[in-house]
C-alpha positions in Angstrom: 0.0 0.0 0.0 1.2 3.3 -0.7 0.1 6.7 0.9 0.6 9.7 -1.1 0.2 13.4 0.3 1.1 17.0 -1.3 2.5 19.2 1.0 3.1 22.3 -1.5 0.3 22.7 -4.9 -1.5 20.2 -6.5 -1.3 17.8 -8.9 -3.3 14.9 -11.3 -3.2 11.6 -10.5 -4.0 8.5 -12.9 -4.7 5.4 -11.5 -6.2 2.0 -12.4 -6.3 -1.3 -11.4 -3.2 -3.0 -12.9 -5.0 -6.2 -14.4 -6.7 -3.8 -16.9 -3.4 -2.4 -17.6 -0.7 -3.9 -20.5 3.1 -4.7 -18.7 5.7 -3.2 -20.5 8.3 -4.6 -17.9 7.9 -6.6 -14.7 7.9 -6.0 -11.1 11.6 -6.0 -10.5 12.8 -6.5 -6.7 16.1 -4.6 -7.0 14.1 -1.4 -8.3 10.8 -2.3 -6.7 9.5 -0.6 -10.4 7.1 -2.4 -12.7 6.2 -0.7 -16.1 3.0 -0.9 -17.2 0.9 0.8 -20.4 -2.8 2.0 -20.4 -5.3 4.6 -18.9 -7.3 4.8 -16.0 -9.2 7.5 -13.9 -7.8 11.3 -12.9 -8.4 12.8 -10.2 -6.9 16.6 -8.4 -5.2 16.2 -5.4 -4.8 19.5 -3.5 -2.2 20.7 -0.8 -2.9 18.8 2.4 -4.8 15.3 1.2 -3.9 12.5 1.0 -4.4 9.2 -1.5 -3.9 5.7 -0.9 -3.3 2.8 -3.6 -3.5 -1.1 -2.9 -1.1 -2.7 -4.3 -3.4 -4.1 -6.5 -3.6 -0.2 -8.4 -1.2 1.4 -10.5 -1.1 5.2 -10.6 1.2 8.4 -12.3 1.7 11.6 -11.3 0.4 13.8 -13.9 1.7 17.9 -12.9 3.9 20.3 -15.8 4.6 22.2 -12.6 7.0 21.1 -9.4 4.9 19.8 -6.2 6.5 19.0 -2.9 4.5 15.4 -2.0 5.5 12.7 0.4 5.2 9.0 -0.7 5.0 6.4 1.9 5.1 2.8 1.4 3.7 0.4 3.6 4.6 -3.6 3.8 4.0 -6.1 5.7 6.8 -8.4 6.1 6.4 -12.4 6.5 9.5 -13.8 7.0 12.3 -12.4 4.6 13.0 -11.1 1.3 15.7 -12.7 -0.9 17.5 -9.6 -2.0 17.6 -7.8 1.6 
């Protein structure tokens, strides 16, 4: 899960669920990146809210300006992780 706030301006976000989304390259552990290709739903988000995405959702920042935001990612650890 990820928690996304803007401290300074506002800015677009795009999101959709990833299964309706095309992979351009895979989940990578080493990057914790996945690339993926489509269109989904925009919505504004203003100075002082904040957004959450499953992990299950894939979302852009969409802004021709610079915004200050914070992005926060939350895990839940079960056991270990081969590349830590």
């Amino acid at each position: 899960m990820k928690c996304i706030t803007t401290c300074k301006g506002s800015k677009k976000i795009e999101y959709a669920p990833k299964e309706t989304l095309q992979v351009v390259e895979y989940y990578r552990d080493e990057t914790d990146r996945e690339y993926l290709k489509g269109c989904g739903e925009t919505v504004e988000v203003h100075e002082g809210q904040i957004v959450i995405c499953d992990i299950h959702e894939a979302y852009r920042f969409i802004c021709n300006n610079a915004v200050k935001k914070v992005v926060l990612k939350v895990t839940i650890e079960d056991g270990y992780f081969h590349n830590k």
